[in-house]
SESETI-348940 format. One record per residue (C-alpha): x, y, z. Coordinates in steps of 0.001 Angstrom, whole numbers, plus 500000, padded with zeros to 6 digits. Layout:
BEGIN
{x=X, y=Y, z=Z} .
...
This chain:
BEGIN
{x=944615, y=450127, z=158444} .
{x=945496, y=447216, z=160361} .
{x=943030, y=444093, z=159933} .
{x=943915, y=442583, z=163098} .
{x=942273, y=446066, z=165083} .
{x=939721, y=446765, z=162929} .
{x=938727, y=442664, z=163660} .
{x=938780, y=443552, z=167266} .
{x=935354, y=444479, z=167542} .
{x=933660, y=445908, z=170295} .
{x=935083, y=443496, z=172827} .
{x=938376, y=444906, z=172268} .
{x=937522, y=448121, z=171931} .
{x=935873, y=448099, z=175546} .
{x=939654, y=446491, z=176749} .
{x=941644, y=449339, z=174660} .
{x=939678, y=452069, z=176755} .
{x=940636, y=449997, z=180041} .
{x=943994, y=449984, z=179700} .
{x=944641, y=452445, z=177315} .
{x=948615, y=453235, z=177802} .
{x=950866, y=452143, z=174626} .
{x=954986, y=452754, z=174188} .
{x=956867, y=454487, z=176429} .
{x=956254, y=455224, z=179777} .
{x=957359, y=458999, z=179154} .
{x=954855, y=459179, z=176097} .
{x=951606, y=460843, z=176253} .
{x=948725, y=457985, z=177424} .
{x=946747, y=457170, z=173767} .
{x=943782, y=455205, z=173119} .
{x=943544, y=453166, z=169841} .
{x=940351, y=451836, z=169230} .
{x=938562, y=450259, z=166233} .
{x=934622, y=449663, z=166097} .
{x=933235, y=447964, z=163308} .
{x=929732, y=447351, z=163222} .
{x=927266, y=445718, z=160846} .
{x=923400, y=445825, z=161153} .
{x=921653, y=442888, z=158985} .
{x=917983, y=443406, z=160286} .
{x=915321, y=445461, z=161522} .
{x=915507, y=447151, z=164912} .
{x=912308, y=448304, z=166347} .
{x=911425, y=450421, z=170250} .
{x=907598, y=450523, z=171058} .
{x=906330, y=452328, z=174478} .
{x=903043, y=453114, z=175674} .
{x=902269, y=455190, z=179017} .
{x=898683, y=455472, z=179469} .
{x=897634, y=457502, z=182615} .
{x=893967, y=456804, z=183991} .
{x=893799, y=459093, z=186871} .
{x=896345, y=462572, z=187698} .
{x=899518, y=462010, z=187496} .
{x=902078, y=464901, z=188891} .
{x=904679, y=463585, z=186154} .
{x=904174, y=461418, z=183340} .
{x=907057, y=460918, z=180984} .
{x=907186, y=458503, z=178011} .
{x=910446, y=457401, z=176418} .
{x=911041, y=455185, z=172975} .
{x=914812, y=454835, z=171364} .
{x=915828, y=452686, z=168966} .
{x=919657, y=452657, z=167359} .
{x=920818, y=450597, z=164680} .
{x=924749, y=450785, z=165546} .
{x=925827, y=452604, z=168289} .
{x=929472, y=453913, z=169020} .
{x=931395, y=455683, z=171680} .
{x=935112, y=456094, z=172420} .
{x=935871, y=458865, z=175138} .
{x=938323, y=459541, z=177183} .
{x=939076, y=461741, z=180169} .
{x=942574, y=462816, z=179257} .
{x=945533, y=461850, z=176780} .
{x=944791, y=461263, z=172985} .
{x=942334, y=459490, z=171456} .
{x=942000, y=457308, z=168366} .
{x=938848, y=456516, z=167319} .
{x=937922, y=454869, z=164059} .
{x=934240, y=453767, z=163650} .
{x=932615, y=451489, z=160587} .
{x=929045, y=451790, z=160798} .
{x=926581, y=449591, z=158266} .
{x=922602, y=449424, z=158596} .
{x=921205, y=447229, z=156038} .
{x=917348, y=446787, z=157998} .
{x=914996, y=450054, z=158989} .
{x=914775, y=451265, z=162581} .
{x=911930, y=452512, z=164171} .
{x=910555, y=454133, z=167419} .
{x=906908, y=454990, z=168405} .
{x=906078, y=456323, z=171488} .
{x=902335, y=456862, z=172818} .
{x=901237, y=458670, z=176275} .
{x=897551, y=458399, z=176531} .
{x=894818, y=458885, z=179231} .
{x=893704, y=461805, z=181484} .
{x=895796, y=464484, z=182798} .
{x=899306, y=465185, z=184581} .
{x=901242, y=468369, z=186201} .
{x=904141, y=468047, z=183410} .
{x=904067, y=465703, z=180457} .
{x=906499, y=465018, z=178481} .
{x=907206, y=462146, z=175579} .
{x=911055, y=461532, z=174386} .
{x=911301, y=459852, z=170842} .
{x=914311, y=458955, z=168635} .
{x=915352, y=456762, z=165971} .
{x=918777, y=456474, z=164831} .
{x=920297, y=454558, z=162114} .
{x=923814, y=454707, z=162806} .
{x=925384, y=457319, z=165266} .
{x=928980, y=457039, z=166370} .
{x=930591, y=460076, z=169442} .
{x=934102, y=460534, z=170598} .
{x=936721, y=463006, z=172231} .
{x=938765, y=463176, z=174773} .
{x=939256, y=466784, z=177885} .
{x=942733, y=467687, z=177838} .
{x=944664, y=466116, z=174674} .
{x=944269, y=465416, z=170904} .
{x=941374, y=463667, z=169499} .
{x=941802, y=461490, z=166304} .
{x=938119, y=460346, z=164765} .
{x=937220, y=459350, z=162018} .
{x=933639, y=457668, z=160946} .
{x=932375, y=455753, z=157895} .
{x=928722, y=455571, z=158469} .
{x=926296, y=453895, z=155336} .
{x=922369, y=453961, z=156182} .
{x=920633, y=451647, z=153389} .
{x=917475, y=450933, z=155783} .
{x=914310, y=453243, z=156325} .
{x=914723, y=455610, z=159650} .
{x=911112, y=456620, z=161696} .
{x=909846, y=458173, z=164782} .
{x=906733, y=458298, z=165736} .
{x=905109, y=460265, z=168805} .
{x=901344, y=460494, z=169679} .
{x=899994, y=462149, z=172664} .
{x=896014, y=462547, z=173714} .
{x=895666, y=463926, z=177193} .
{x=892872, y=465680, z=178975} .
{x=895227, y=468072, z=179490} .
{x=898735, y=469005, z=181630} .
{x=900293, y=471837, z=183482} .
{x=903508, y=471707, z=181201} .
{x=903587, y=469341, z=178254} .
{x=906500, y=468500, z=175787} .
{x=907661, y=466136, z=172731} .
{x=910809, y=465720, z=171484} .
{x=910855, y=463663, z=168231} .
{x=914177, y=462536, z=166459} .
{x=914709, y=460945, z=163407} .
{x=918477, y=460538, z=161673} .
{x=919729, y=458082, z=159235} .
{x=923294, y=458519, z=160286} .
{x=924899, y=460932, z=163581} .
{x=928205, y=461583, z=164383} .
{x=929638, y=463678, z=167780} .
{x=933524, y=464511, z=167904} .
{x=934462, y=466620, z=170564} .
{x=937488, y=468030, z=172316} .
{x=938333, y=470026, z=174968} .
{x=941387, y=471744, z=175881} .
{x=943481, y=470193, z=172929} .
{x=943058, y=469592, z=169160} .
{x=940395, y=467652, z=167150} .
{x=940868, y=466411, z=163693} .
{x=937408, y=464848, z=163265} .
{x=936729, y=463382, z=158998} .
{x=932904, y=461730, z=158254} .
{x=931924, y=460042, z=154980} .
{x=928305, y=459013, z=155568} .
{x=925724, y=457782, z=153267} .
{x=922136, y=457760, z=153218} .
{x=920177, y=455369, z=151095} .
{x=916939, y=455229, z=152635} .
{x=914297, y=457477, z=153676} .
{x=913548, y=459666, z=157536} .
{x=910329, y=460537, z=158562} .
{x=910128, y=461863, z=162235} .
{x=906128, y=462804, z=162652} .
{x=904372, y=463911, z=166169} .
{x=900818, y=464344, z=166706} .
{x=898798, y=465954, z=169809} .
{x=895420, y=466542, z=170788} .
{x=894860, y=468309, z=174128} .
{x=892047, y=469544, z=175899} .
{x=893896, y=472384, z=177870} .
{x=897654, y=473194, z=179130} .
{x=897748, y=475349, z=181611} .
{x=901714, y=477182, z=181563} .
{x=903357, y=475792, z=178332} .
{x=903646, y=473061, z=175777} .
{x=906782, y=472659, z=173384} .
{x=906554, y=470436, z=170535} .
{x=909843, y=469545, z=168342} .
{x=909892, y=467599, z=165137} .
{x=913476, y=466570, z=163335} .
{x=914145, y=464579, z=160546} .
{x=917834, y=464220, z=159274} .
{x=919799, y=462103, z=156925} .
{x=923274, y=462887, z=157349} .
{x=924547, y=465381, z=160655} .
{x=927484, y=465974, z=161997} .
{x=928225, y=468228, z=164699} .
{x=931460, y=469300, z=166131} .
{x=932257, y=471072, z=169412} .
{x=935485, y=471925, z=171137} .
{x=936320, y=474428, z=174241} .
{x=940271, y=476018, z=173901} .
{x=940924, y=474042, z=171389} .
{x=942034, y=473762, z=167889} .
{x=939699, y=472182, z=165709} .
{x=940012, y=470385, z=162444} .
{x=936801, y=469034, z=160366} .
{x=935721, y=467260, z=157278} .
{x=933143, y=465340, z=155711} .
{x=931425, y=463626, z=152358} .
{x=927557, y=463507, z=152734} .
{x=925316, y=462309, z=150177} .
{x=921853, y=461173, z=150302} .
{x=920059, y=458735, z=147896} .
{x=918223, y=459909, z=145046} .
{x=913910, y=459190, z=145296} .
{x=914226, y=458814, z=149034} .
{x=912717, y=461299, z=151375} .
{x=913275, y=463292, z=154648} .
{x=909757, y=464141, z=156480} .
{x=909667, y=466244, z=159333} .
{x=905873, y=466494, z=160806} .
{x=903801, y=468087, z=163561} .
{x=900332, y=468185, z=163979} .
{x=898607, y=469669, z=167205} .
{x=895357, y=470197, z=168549} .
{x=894522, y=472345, z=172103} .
{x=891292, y=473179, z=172708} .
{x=892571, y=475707, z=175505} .
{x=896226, y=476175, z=175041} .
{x=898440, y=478759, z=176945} .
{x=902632, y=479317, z=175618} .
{x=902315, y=476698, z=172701} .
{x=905351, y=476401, z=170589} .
{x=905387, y=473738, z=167637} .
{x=908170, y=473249, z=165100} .
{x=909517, y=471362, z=162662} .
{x=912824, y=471123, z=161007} .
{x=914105, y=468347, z=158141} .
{x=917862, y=468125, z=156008} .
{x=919269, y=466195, z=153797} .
{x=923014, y=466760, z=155017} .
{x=924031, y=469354, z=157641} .
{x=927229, y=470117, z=159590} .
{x=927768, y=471793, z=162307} .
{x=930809, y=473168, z=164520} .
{x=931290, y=475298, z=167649} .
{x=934428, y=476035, z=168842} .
{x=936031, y=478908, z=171663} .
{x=939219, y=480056, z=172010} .
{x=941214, y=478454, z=169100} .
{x=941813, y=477884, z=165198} .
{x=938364, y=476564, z=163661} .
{x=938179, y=475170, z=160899} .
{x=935504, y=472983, z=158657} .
{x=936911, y=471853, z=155137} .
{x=940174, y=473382, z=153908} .
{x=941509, y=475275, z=150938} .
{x=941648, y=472429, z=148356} .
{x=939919, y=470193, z=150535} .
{x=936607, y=471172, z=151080} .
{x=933662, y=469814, z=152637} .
{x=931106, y=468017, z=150395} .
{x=927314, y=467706, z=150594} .
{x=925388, y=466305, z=147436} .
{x=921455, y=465715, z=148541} .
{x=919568, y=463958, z=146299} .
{x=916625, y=463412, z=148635} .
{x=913188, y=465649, z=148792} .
{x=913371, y=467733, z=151925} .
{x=909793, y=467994, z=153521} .
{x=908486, y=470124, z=156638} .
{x=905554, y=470368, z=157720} .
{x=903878, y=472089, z=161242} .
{x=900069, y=472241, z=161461} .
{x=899053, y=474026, z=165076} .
{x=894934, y=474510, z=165776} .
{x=893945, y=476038, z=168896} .
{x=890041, y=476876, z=169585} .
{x=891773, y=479488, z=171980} .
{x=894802, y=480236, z=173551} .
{x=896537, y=482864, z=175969} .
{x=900435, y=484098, z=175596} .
{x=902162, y=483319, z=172905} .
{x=901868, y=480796, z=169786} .
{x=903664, y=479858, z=167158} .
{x=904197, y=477545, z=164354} .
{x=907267, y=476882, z=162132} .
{x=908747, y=474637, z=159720} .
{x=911945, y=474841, z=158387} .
{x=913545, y=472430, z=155293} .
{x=917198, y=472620, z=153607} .
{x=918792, y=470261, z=151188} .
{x=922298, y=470914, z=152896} .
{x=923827, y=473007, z=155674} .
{x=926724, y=473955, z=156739} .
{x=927325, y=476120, z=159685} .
{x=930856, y=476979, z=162045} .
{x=930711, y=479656, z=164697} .
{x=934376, y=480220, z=166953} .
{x=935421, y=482909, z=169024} .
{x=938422, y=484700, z=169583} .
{x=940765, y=482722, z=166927} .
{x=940757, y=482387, z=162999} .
{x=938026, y=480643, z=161422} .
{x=937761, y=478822, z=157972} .
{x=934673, y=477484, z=156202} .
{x=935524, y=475343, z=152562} .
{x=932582, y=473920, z=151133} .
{x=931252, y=472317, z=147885} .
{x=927278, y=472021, z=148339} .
{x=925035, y=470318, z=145339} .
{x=921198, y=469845, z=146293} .
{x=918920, y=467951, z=143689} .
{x=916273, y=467214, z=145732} .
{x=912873, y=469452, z=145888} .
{x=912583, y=471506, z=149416} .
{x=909444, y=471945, z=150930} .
{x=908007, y=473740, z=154007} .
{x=904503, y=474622, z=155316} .
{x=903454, y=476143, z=158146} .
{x=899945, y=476892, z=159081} .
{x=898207, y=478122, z=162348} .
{x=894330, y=478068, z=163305} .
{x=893080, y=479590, z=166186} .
{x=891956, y=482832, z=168224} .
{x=892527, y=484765, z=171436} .
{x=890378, y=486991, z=172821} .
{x=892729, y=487814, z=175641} .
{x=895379, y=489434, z=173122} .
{x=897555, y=486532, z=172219} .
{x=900459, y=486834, z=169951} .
{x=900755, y=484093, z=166993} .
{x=903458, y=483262, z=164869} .
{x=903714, y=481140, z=161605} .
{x=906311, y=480557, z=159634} .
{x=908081, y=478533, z=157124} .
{x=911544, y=478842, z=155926} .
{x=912967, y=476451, z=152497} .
{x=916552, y=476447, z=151989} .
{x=918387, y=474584, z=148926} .
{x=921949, y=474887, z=149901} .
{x=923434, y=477076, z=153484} .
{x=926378, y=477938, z=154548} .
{x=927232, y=480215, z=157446} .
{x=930827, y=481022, z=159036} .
{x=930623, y=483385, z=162018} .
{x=933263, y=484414, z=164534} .
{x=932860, y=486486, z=168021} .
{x=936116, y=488591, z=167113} .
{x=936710, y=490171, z=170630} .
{x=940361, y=491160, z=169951} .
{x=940105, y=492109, z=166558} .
{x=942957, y=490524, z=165163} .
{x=941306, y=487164, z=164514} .
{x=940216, y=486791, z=160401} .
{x=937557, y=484812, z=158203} .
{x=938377, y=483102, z=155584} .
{x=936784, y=480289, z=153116} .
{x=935486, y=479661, z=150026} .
{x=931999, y=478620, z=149033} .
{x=930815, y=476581, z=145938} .
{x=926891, y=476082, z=145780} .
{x=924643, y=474561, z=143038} .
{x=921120, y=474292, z=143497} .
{x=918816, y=472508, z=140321} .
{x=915501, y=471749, z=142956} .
{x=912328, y=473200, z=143538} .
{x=912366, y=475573, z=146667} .
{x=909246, y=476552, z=148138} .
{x=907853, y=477288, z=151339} .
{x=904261, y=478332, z=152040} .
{x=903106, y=479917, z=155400} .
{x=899153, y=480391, z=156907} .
{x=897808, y=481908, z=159663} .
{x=893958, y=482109, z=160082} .
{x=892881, y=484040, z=163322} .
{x=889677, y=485323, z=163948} .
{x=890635, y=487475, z=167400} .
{x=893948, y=488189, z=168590} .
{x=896260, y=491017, z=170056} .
{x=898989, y=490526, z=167139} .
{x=899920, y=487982, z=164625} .
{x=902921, y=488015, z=162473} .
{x=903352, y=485730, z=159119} .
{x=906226, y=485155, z=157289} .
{x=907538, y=482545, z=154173} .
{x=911493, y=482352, z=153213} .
{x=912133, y=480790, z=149904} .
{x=916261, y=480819, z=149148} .
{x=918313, y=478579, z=146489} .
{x=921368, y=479279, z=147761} .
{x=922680, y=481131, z=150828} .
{x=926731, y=481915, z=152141} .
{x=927927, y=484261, z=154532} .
{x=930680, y=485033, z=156324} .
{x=930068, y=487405, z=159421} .
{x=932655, y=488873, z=161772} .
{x=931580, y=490308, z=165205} .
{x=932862, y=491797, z=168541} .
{x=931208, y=493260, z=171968} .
């Protein structure tokens, strides 16, 4: 690599973009850029909306990053190389108190490092070296009187990172480590909502995903997460009168994810496959009490070590990966409540030691699967569902418990 870019920094990163022509005038326009970024301490984001009288909209919004990184372009190639260190934690809480509002809604996330680039309309070029050694939380509390529509979105990810293309090729690589430990947690207690509440809970330590539109698409990556570190996804909620209430939570160790139309897909190749190794426990947790509630309801958790998941349409599609999980995987979902008007509940809670899913929207019929699929799996896997309704129209319970899962579906119209 050449010292004198990567020593560029930011500043000439931002003047790269600008003016981002090189050689020839007949040559295709390409932007070289070099971010290199080093986090030494903690970075911290703490809001508080409290609302003493009606509000018709009350939103609450908390984000903290460690290192963020973006290189996009509108057309012409792109090269992007990002080098992404947190040594401190980062840390977002978010709190919207007080009496009662038409819609509600709190927004928290916490990222260690996250990095995003692409370019509409030529080739994209991206690599990122992301290492998380801090802790990575998010933290979301609402207490309301009560709100017409009411949501939560809370984030939590050691290390992110967003290639995209459209209309071109992508050739995106990601090594990223995670030594710490993620815990995203949100916790409600209503009175009453009167249409819907939605209440999301995500805890990551390594993600990747990958998009591209008409475009042929090229991915790899090395994930591995510490050993006696932890990923904590959490949601606890309380309505005394709730109507359309949806909680869930989700946590992973390493996941990757592409979606590409109308092109070759790949993620990993034949001798060259993606690797996952999670050596972190994987915990989810969703806890949902309602003293009564009207529509529908529904609780879920959802854990897995490591993930890997491409979906294209139209063109050949390859999945290659090597997936080792080491760390326990845990999910619980329970449910409380009862409806005397004929609500339908729904609890469940799905563990997952290793996944990996290839799936292509074959409309022609000539397009073909192919891939190969190494999994290893030496962790507890357990997940544990509960539903406890006195009075309600139906209720459906379910706990999914897999080691290891792989397959490769074809489809058409």
């Amino acid at each position: 690599m050449n010292r004198a870019l990567k020593l560029m920094g930011a500043a000439g990163a931002a003047a790269l973009l600008i003016n981002p022509a090189f050689g020839d005038e007949d040559e295709a326009p390409i932007s070289v850029v070099v971010i290199d970024q080093v986090q030494l301490n903690n970075v911290w984001s703490d809001m508080t909306v409290e609302v003493p009288k009606y509000a018709h909209d009350a939103v609450s919004t908390s984000t903290a990053l460690g290192n963020s990184a973006s290189g996009m372009v509108k057309s012409g190639d792109i090269d992007l190389d990002v080098f992404q260190t947190l040594e401190g934690n980062v840390g977002a809480e978010n709190r919207l108190y007080g009496y009662s509002a038409g819609t509600a809604v709190a927004a928290t996330t916490a990222y260690g490092n996250s990095s995003t680039g692409g370019t509409w309309n030529g080739t994209t070029f991206y690599r990122a070296e992301q290492t998380s050694n801090g802790d990575v939380s998010a933290y979301t509390d609402v207490d309301l009187a009560g709100a017409k529509h009411v949501a939560t979105t809370t984030t939590a990810y050691a290390n992110v990172s967003v290639p995209s293309n459209e209309y071109g090729q992508n050739s995106a690589f990601q090594i990223q480590e995670s030594n710490g430990s993620v815990i995203a947690e949100t916790d409600v207690d209503l009175c009453c909502n009167g249409k819907s509440a939605t209440f999301t809970t995500t805890a990551g330590a390594n993600a990747v995903s990958s998009t591209g539109l008409t475009s042929t698409n090229f991915n790899g990556a090395v994930q591995t997460t510490a050993f006696e570190e932890s990923v904590k996804a959490y949601t606890d909620v309380y309505i005394h009168d709730g109507h359309n209430v949806l909680a869930a939570s989700a946590g992973s160790g390493n996941s990757v994810t592409v979606h590409n139309q109308y092109g070759y897909a790949t993620l990993g190749r034949d001798g060259s496959e993606l690797f996952q190794g999670n050596g972190s426990d994987i915990d989810a947790q969703t806890y949902v009490t309602l003293d009564h509630w009207s529509g529908s309801a529904s609780a879920t958790a959802y854990g897995v070590g490591n993930s890997a998941l491409i979906s294209n349409s139209v063109s050949d599609t390859g999945l290659f990966a090597n997936q080792e999980n080491y760390g326990q995987v845990y999910s619980q979902a329970q449910f409380t409540g009862q409806s005397t008007v004929g609500g339908i509940a729904v609890v469940n809670a799905t563990s997952i030691g290793n996944a990996a899913t290839a799936t292509l929207c074959n409309t022609c019929g000539d397009a073909a699967l192919q891939g190969g699929i190494s999994q290893r799996n030496s962790a507890q896997v357990i997940a544990r569902s509960q539903g406890y309704v006195t009075h309600a129209g139906s209720v459906f319970g379910s706990a999914t418990a897999v080691g290891n899962s792989a397959s490769f579906e074809s489809t058409g119209y």
